[in-house]
C-alpha positions in Angstrom: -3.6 -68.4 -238.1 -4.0 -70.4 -235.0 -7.1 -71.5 -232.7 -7.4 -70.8 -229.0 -10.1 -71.2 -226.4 -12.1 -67.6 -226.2 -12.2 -67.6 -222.7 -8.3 -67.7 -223.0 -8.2 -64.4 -224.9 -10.6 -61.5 -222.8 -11.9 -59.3 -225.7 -10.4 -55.9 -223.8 -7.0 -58.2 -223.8 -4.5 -55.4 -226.3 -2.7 -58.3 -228.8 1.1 -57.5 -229.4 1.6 -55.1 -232.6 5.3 -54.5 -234.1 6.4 -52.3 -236.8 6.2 -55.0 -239.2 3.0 -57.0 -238.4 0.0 -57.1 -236.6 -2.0 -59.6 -234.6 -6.1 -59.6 -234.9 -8.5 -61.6 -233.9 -11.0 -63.3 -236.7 -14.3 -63.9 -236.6 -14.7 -68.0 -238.3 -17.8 -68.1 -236.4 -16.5 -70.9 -234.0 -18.5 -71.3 -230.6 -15.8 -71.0 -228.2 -12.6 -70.6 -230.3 -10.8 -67.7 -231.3 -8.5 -67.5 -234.1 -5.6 -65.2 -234.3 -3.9 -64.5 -237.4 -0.3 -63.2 -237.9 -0.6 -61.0 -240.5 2.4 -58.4 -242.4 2.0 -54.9 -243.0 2.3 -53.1 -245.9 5.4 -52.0 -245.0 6.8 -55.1 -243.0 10.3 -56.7 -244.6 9.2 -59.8 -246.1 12.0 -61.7 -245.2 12.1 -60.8 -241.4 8.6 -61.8 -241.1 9.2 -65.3 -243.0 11.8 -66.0 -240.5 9.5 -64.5 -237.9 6.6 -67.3 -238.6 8.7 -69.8 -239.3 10.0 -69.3 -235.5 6.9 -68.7 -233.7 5.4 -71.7 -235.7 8.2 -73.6 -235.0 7.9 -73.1 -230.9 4.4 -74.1 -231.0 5.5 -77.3 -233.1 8.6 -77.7 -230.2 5.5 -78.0 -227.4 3.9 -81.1 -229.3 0.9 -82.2 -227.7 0.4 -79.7 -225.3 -2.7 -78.0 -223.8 -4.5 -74.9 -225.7 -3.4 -72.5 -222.8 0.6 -73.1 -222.8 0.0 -72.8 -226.6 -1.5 -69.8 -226.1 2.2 -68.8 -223.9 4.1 -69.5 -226.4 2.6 -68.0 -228.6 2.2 -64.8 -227.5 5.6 -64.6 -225.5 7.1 -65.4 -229.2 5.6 -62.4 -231.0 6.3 -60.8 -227.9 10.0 -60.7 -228.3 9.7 -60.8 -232.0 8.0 -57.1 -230.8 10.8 -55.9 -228.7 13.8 -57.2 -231.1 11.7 -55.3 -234.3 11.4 -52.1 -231.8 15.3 -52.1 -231.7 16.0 -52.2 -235.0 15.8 -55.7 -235.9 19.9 -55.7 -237.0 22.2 -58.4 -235.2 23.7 -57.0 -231.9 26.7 -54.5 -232.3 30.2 -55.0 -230.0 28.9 -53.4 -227.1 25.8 -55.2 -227.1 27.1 -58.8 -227.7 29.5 -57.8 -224.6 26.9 -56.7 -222.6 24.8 -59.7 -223.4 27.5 -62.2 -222.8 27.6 -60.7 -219.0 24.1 -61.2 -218.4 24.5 -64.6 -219.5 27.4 -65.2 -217.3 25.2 -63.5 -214.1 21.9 -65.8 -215.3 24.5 -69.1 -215.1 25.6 -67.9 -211.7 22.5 -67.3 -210.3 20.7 -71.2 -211.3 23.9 -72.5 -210.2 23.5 -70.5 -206.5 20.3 -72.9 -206.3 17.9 -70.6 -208.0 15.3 -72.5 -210.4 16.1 -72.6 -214.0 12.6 -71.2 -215.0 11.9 -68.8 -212.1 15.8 -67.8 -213.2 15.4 -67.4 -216.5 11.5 -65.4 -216.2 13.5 -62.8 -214.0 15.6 -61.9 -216.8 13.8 -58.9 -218.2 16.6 -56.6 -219.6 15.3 -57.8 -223.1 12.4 -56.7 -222.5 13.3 -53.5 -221.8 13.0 -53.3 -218.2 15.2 -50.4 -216.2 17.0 -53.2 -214.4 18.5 -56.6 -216.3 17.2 -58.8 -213.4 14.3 -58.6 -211.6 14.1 -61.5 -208.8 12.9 -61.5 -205.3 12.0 -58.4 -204.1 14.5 -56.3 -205.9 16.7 -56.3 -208.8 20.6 -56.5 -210.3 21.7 -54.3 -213.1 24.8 -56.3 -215.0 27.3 -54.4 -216.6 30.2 -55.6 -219.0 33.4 -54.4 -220.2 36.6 -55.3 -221.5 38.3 -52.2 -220.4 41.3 -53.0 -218.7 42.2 -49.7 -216.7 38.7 -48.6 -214.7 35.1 -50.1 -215.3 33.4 -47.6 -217.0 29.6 -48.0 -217.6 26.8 -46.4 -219.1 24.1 -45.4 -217.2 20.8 -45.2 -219.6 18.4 -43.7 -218.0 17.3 -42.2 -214.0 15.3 -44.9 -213.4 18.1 -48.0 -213.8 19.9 -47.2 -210.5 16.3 -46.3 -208.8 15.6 -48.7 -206.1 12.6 -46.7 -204.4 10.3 -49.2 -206.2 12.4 -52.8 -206.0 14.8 -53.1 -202.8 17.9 -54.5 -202.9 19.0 -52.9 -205.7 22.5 -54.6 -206.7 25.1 -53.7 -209.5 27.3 -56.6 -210.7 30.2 -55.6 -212.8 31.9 -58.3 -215.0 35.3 -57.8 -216.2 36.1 -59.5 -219.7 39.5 -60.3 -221.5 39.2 -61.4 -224.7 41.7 -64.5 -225.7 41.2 -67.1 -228.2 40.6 -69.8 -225.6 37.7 -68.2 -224.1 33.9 -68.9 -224.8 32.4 -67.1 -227.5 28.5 -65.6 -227.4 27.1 -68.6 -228.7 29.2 -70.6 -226.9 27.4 -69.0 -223.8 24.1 -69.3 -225.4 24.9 -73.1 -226.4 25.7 -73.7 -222.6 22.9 -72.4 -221.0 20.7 -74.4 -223.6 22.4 -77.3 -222.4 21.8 -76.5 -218.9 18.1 -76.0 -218.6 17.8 -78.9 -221.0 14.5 -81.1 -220.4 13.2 -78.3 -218.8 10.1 -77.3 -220.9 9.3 -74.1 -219.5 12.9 -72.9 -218.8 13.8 -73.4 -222.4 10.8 -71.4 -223.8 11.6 -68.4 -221.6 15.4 -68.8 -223.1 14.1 -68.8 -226.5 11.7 -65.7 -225.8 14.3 -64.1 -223.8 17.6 -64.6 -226.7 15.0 -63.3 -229.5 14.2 -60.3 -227.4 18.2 -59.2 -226.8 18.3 -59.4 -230.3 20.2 -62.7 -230.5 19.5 -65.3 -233.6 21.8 -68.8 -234.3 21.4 -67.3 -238.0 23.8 -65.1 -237.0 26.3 -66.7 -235.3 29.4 -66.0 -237.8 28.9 -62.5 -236.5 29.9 -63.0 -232.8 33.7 -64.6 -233.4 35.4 -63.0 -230.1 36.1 -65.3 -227.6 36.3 -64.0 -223.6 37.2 -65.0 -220.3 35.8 -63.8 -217.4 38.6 -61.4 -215.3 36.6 -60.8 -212.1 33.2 -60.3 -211.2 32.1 -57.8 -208.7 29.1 -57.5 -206.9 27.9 -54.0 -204.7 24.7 -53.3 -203.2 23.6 -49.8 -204.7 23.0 -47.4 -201.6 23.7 -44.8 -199.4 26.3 -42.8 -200.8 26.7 -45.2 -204.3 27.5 -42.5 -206.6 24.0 -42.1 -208.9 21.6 -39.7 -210.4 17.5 -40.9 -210.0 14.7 -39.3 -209.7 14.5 -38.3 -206.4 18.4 -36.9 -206.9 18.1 -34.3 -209.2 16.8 -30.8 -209.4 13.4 -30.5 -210.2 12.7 -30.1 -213.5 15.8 -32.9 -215.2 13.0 -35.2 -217.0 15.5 -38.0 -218.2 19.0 -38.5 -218.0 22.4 -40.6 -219.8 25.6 -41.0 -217.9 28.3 -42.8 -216.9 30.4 -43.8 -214.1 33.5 -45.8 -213.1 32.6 -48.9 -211.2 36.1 -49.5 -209.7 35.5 -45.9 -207.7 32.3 -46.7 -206.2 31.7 -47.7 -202.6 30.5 -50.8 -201.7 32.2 -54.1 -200.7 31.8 -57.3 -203.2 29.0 -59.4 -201.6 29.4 -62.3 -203.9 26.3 -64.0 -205.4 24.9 -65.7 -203.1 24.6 -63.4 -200.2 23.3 -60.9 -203.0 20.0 -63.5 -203.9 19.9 -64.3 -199.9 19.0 -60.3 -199.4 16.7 -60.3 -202.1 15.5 -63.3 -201.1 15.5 -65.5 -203.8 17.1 -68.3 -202.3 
């Protein structure tokens, strides 16, 4: 259970609700406070909702002597991603996940190091959450894809609406290329050095830890991710005019949703780098 300020919490305000647990206000009779208690359900795994308190709990401990509202931040972001990991299955990440992960990684490095801040960085980082595009920054987004094919860039497109930019414009695709060699960095070697980065930077680390929990990563599991990679080229396309794609608005009526793929090394489109890409979307 924890205490916030009422007015923090609007009574309409929907609390976060996973598989596993539930969140609910309680009634202690406090003028001005409201408790929240983190409760299990019935059929909630006992052991991912240990290590589920023990990490929110921990966060708020991290913030020390902070005020009620950032506590009230942290706490919900955590159950938050606690929310979105338990929505995917709560299992560590498989091969093409931890690949895919270690490229968004690689693209969130890239993009601090181009001058954008750490925190606004970081907050624009909604793949984990589930969002059609990985980034979301300026006034459009980038959609990272990984791969460690060697002949073509294939990639899978998940749905109509992730190559959509009537909503967001610029829409960029970045495509990272990956070899993997035992002197290369592993996932949690990437993980380690973006910790190490933001370092010092309250805010930037709590949207890391938010963000990591969401993908579905966890230092617990660490031993799992022993491949080691090395970036091979990185390629970066503004997704227009004749980009080949199927959205919405490029399908016969009727096609509701949608799964394909495509081979980045045949699309149109010249490599715009980085920085000119966050310049057009103006995020630096």
């Amino acid at each position: 259970m924890a205490a916030f300020p009422a007015a923090a919490i609007p009574s309409a305000e929907k609390l976060p609700e996973g598989q596993g647990f539930n969140i609910e206000r309680v009634d202690l009779h406090e003028v001005g406070t409201t408790w929240l208690a983190l409760s299990r359900k019935d059929s909630g795994d006992f052991g991912l909702f240990s290590s589920m308190v023990c990490d929110v709990t921990g966060a708020l401990d991290a913030e020390g002597n902070t005020d009620e509202l950032r506590l009230l931040r942290v706490f919900l972001g955590r159950v938050r991603a606690w929310q979105e990991f338990m929505r995917k299955g709560a299992q560590a990440l498989g091969h093409e996940e931890e690949i895919g992960l270690v490229g968004e990684l690689m693209l969130l490095a890239a993009i601090i190091k181009a001058g954008v801040p750490a925190a606004t960085a970081i907050e624009s980082w909604v793949g984990p959450l589930d969002s059609p595009q990985d980034f979301e920054i300026g006034t459009g987004s980038l959609e990272v894809k990984a791969t460690l094919s060697a002949q073509g860039f294939p990639s899978k497109i998940g749905s109509l609406e992730q190559l959509d930019d009537s909503v967001r414009q610029p829409l960029f695709i970045a495509s990272a290329r990956l070899r993997q060699i035992a002197s290369g960095q592993s996932l949690p070697d990437h993980v380690d050095a973006m910790r190490h980065a933001i370092k010092g930077d309250a805010e930037a680390e709590r949207l890391l830890s938010e963000r990591l929990v969401a993908a579905g990563y966890f230092d617990a599991h660490t031993d799992r991710y022993p491949r080691r990679f090395v970036s091979a080229g990185t390629r970066i396309v503004e997704v227009a005019g004749d980009f080949p794609r199927l959205t919405h608005g490029r399908v016969p009526e009727g096609i509701m949703r949608a799964k394909y793929e495509i081979d980045l090394d045949k699309t149109p489109g010249a490599d715009v780098g980085i920085e000119q890409a966050l310049k057009k979307l103006g995020a630096i």
